[in-house]
C-alpha positions in Angstrom: -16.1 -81.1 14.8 -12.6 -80.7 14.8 -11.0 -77.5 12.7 -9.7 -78.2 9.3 -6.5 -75.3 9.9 -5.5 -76.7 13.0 -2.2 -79.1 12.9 -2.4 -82.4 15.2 -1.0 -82.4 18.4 2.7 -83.9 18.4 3.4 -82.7 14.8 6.2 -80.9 13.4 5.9 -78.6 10.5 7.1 -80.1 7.2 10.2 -78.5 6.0 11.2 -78.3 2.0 14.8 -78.9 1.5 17.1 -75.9 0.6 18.0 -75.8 -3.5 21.0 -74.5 -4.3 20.3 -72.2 -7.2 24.0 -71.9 -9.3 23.7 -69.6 -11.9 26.8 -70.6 -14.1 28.6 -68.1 -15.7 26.3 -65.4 -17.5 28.5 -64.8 -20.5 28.8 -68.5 -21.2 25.2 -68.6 -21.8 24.9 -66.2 -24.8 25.5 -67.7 -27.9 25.6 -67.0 -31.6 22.5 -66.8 -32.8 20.3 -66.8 -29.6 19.6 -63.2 -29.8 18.4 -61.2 -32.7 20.5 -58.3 -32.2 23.6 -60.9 -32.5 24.2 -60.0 -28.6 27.8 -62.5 -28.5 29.3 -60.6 -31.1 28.4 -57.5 -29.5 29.4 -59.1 -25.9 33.1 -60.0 -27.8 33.3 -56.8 -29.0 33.3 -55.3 -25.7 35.5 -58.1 -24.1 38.0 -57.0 -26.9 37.8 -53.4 -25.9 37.7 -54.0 -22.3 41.0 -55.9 -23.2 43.0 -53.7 -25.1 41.9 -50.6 -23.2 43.5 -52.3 -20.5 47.3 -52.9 -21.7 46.9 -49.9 -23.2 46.7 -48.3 -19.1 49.6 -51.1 -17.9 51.8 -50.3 -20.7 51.8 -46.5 -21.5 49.1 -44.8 -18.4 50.6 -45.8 -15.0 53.8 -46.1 -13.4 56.6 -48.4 -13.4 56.2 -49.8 -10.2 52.4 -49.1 -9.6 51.1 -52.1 -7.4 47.8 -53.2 -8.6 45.6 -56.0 -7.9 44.2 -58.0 -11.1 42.2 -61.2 -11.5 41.0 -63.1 -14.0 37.2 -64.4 -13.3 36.0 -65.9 -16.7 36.1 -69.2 -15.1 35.9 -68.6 -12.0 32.2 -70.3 -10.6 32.5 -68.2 -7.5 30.7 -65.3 -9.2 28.6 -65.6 -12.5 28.9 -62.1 -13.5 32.5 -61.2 -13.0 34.9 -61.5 -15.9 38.0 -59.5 -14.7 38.8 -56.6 -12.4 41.7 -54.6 -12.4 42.6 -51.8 -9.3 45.4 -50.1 -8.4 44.9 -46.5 -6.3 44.7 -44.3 -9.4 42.0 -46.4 -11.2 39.0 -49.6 -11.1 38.5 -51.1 -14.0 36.0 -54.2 -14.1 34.2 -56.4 -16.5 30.9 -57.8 -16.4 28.1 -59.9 -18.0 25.0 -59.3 -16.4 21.9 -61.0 -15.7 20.9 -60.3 -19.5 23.7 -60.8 -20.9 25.1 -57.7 -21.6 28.3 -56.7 -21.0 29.5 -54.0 -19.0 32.6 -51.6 -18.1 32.1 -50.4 -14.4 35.5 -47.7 -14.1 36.8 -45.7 -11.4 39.5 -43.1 -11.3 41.0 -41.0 -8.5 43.7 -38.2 -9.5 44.4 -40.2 -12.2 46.2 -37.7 -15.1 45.2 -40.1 -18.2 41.2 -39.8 -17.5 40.4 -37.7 -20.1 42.3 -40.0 -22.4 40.9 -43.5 -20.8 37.3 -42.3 -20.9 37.3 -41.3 -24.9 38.3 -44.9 -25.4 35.6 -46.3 -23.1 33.0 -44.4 -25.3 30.4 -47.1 -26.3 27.8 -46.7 -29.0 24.3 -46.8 -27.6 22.6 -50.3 -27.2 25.7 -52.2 -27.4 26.4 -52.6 -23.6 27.3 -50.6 -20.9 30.1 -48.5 -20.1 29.1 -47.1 -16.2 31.3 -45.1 -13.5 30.9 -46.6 -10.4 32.9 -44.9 -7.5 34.4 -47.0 -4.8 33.2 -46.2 -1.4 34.8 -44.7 0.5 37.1 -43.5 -2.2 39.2 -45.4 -4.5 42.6 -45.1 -2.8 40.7 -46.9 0.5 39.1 -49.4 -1.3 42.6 -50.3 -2.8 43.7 -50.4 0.6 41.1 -52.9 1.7 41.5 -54.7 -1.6 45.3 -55.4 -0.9 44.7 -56.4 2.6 41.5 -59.0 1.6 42.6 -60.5 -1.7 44.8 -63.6 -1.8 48.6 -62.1 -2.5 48.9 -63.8 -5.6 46.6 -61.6 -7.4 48.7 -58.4 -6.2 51.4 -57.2 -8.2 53.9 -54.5 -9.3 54.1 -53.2 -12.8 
C-alpha cells in the first residue's frame, strides 16, 4: 500500500506565485462619509495644522540659513503612509496616515529654543488623531546627518 503523505519520486514541490500586495495611499482611502465619526474632516483638520504649524517654524522659529531636508509624499506610491516630513538638526517634523486612517504628527526636537512654543500648538484634542514624539536614533543632529548624506539633493535646502 503506498503512503497517502508521501510525494512521487521525480516531483517538485508546487510553488504559488508571489502577489504583490500595494497598499495605495492610506489617506486617499478615507472619504466623506465612510466613517461615523466624519474621520476626513478630522484627517483635514490635522493636515491643515500639520501645515500651518509648519511655515509657522520656517518663517518665524529657525534660522536664516538653516539647511533642512523636506519632501512632499502625498503622492508619492513609494510609501502609503507618509505625507510629508520635514528635518533640519534642531527639529523632525512628519505627517502620517496610518493603517486606520488616522492621522498623525510624529516630532522631534534637539536644543531647539521654540519647543515650548511648537508643542502648545501641536496640542490635539483627544480622539482626533495623534500627535506623538518620536526621537531619532541616535539623536536628531545624527540622523540629520545621515538624512543629508542618503536623500536625493534636491530635497535639501537652505532657508
Amino acid at each position: 500500500m503506498t503512503e497517502l503523505n508521501k510525494r512521487p519520486e521525480n516531483t517538485k514541490p508546487t510553488i504559488a506565485p508571489q502577489r504583490s500586495i500595494k497598499l495605495g495611499k492610506q489617506w486617499k482611502k478615507v472619504s466623506t462619509g465612510s466613517h461615523p465619526n466624519d474621520l476626513k474632516g478630522v484627517n483635514d483638520t490635522i493636515m491643515n495644522k500639520y501645515y500651518r504649524i509648519l511655515q509657522l517654524i520656517k518663517e518665524q522659529y529657525l534660522e536664516r540659513g538653516t539647511i533642512y531636508f523636506e519632501r512632499d509624499y502625498k503622492d508619492d506610491g513609494n510609501d502609503p503612509f507618509a505625507l510629508h516630513s520635514f528635518i533640519c538638526d534642531k527639529l523632525s517634523f512628519y505627517l502620517e496616515c496610518d493603517l486606520l486612517g488616522i492621522m498623525q504628527i510624529h516630532y522631534d526636537f534637539d536644543d531647539f529654543r521654540f519647543e515650548a512654543e511648537v508643542r502648545k500648538l501641536l496640542c490635539i484634542p483627544i480622539n482626533t488623531g495623534k500627535c506623538l514624539h518620536k526621537p531619532k536614533q541616535p539623536n536628531l543632529p545624527a540622523f540629520f546627518q545621515g538624512v543629508q548624506n542618503h536623500q536625493d539633493k534636491q530635497y535639501i535646502k537652505t532657508l
